[in-house]
C-alpha positions as CSV (number, residue, x, y, z in Angstrom):
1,X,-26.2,-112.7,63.8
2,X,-22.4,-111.5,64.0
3,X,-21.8,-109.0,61.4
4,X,-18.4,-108.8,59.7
5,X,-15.9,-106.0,59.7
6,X,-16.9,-105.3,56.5
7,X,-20.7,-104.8,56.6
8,X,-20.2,-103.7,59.9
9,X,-18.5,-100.6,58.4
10,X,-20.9,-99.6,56.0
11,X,-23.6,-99.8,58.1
12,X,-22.3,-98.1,61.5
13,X,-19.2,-95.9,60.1
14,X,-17.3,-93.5,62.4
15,X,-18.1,-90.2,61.0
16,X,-21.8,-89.1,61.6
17,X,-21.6,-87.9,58.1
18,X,-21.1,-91.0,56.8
19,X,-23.7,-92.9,59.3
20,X,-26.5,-90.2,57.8
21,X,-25.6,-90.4,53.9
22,X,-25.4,-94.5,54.2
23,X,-28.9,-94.1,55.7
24,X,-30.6,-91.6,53.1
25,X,-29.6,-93.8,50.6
26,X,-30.3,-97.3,51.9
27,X,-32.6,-97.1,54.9
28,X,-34.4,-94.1,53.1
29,X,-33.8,-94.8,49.6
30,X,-33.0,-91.4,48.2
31,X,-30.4,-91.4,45.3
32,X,-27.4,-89.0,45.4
33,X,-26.1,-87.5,48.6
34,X,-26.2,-85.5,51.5
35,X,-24.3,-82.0,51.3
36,X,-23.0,-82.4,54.9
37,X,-21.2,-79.1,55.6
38,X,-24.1,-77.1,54.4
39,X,-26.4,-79.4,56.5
40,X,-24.1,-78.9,59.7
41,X,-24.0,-75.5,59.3
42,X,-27.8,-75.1,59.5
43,X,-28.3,-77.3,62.5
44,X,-25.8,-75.4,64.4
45,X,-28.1,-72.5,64.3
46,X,-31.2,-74.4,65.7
47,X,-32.4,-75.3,69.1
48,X,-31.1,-78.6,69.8
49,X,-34.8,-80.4,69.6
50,X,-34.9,-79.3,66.2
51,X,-31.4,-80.3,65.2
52,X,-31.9,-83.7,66.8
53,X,-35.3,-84.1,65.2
54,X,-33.7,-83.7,61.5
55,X,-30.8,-86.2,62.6
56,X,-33.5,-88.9,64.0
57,X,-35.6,-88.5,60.9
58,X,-32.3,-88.6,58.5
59,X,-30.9,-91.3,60.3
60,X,-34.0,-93.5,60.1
61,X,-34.5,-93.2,63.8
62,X,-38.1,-93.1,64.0
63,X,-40.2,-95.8,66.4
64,X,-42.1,-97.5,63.5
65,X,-43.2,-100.8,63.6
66,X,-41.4,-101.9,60.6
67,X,-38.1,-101.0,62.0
68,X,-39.1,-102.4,65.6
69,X,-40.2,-105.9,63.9
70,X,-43.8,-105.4,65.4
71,X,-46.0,-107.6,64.3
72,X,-48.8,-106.6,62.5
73,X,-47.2,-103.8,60.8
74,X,-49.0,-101.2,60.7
75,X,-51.2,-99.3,58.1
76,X,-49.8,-95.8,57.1
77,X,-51.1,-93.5,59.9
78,X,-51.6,-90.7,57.9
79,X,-54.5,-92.3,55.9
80,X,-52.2,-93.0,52.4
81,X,-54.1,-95.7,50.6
82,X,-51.9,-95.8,47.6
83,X,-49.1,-97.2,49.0
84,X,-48.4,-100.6,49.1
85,X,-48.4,-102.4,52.8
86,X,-47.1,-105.5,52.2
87,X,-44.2,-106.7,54.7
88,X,-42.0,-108.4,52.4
89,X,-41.5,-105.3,50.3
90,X,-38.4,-103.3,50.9
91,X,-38.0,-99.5,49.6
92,X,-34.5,-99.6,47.5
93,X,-33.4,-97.3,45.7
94,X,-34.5,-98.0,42.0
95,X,-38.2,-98.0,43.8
96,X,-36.8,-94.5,44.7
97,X,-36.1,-94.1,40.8
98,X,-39.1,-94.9,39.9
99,X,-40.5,-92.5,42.0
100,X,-38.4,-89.3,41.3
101,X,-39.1,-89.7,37.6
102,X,-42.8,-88.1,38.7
103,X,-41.2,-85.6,41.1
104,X,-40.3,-87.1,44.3
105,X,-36.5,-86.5,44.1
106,X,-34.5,-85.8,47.0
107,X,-34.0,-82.5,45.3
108,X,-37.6,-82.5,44.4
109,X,-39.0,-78.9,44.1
110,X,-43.3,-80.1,44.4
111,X,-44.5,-83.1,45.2
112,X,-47.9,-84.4,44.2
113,X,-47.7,-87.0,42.8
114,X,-49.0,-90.1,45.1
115,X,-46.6,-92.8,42.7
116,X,-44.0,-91.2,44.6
117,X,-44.3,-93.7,47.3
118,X,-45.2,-96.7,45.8
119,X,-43.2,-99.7,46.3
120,X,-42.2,-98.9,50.2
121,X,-43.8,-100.4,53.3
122,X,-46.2,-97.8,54.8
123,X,-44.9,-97.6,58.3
124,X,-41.7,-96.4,57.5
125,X,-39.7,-93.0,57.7
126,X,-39.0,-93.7,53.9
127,X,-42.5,-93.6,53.4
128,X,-43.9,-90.9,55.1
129,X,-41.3,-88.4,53.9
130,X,-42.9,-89.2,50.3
131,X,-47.0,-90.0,52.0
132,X,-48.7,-87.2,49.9
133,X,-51.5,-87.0,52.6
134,X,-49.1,-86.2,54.9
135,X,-47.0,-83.7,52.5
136,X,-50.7,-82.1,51.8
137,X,-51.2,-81.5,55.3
138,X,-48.3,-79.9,56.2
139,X,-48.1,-78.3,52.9
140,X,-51.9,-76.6,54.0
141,X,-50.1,-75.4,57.0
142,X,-47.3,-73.7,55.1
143,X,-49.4,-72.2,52.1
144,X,-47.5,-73.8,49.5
145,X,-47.8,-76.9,47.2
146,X,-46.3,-79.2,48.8
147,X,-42.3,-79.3,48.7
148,X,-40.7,-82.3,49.1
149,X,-39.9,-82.5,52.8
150,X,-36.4,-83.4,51.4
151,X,-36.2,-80.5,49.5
152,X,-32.2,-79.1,49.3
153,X,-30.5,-81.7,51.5
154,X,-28.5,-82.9,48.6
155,X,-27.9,-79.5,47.1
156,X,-26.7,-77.7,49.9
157,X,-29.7,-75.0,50.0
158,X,-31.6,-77.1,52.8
159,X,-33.1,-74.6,55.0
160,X,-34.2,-74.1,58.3
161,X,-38.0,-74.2,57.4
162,X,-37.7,-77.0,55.7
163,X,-36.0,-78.4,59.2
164,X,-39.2,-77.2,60.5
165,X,-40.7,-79.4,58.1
166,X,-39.3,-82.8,58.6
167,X,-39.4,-81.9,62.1
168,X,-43.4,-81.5,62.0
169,X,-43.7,-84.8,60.2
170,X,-41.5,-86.4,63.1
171,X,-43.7,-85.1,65.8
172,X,-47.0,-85.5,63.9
173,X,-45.9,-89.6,63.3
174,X,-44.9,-89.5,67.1
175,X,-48.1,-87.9,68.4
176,X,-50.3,-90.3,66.5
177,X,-48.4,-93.7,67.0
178,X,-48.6,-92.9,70.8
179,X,-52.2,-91.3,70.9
180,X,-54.3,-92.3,68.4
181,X,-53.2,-95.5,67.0
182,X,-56.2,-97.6,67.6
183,X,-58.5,-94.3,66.2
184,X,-56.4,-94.2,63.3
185,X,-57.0,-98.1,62.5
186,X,-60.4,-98.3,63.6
187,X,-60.9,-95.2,61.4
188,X,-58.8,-97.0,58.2
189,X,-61.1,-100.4,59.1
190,X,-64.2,-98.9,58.7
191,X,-63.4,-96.3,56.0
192,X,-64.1,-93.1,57.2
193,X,-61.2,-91.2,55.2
194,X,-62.9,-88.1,55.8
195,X,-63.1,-88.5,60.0
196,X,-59.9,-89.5,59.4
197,X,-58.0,-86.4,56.7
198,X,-60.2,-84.4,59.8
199,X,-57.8,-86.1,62.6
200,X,-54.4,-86.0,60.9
201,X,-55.0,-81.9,59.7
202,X,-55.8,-81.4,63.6
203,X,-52.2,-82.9,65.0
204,X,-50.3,-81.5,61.8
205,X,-51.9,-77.9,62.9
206,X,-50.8,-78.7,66.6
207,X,-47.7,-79.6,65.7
208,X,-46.8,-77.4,63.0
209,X,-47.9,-74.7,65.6
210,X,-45.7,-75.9,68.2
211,X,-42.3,-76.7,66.3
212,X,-43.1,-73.0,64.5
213,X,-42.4,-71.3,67.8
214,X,-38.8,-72.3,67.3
215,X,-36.4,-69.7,67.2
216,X,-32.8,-70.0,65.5
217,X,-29.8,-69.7,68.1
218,X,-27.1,-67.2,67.8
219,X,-24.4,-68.3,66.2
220,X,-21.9,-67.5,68.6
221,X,-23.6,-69.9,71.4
222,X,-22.9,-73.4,68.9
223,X,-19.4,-72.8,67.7
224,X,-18.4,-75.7,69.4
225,X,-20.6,-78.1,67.5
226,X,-18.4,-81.0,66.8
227,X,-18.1,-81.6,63.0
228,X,-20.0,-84.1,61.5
């Protein structure tokens, strides 16, 4: 299909700001915007693998099988069961609504609440930035409860552990759709959610332990970060 000027534009604009606050609000379904200064700011003081990973996850970049068209779809690989996982259901943004009204915000200070993801496909990057199994996990690894791995990207007060964050989730949903994909499913198919919680706290610890190693760059070494 041959896009026009017009839709072309809104979905693949010029400025790299623009391309990541059209995606946070339609590919990920998060109301409000992006504070992009702030956010450029912060990634100009990490190593580049962590920068990149917070641009890939914001930008909806992720290998799932939802955005590759792979058919079957697949299951949440975290273990959610709450969510819904039927193809034809797209996340929008008044699903989003619905969402934040029990905490889920992109501003969202703690996020328990498992309605938070109701309403999107399950292998999705809008989905598992809200799956609370995989927000426990991570949140086990931080000794917190559970901050929204969004938390301060629309606020301006996005830091760089919660960078650390998103970028743990991206690894963890890497690490398991090339590794243990067929565990994971044969796992889901026979119900063993315990074997399973067991699995994903494993690769969150692993990955959480490897992306924690990170250090921030000096300043005076990224000063020539293009703007975004």
């Amino acid at each position: 299909m041959i896009l026009s000027l017009g839709m072309r534009s809104v979905l693949f604009p010029a400025c790299l700001g623009s391309l990541l606050n059209t995606r946070y609000r339609l590919s990920l379904g998060f109301e409000g915007g992006l504070e992009v200064g702030s956010l450029q700011a912060l990634l100009s003081l990490l190593r580049s693998s962590l920068a990149f990973g917070v641009l890939r996850t914001l930008s909806n970049s992720w290998c799932t099988s939802w955005r590759l068209h792979e058919v079957p779809r697949l299951p949440c690989l975290f273990g959610c069961t709450v969510c819904s996982n039927e193809d034809d259901v797209l996340f929008s943004s008044s699903g989003s609504s619905s969402g934040s009204s029990s905490g889920s915000s992109s501003s969202g200070s703690s996020l328990s609440s498992s309605s938070s993801c109701l309403g999107s496909p399950s292998d999705t990057v809008s989905h598992c930035l809200r799956c609370p199994e995989l927000l426990r996990h991570i949140a086990v690894q931080n000794g917190d409860s559970g901050i929204a791995l969004t938390h301060g990207l629309d606020s301006g007060n996005f830091s760089a552990d919660q960078a650390k964050r998103l970028c743990t989730a991206s690894l963890a949903y890497n690490t398991f759709r090339a590794r243990h994909r067929d565990s994971v499913l044969g796992l889901r198919a026979r119900g063993q959610v315990g074997l399973l919680s067991d699995l994903v706290s494993g690769i969150v610890y692993a990955c959480a332990s490897q992306i924690r190693g990170h250090e921030l760059h000096d300043i005076s070494v990224c000063s020539s970060m293009p703007s975004l």
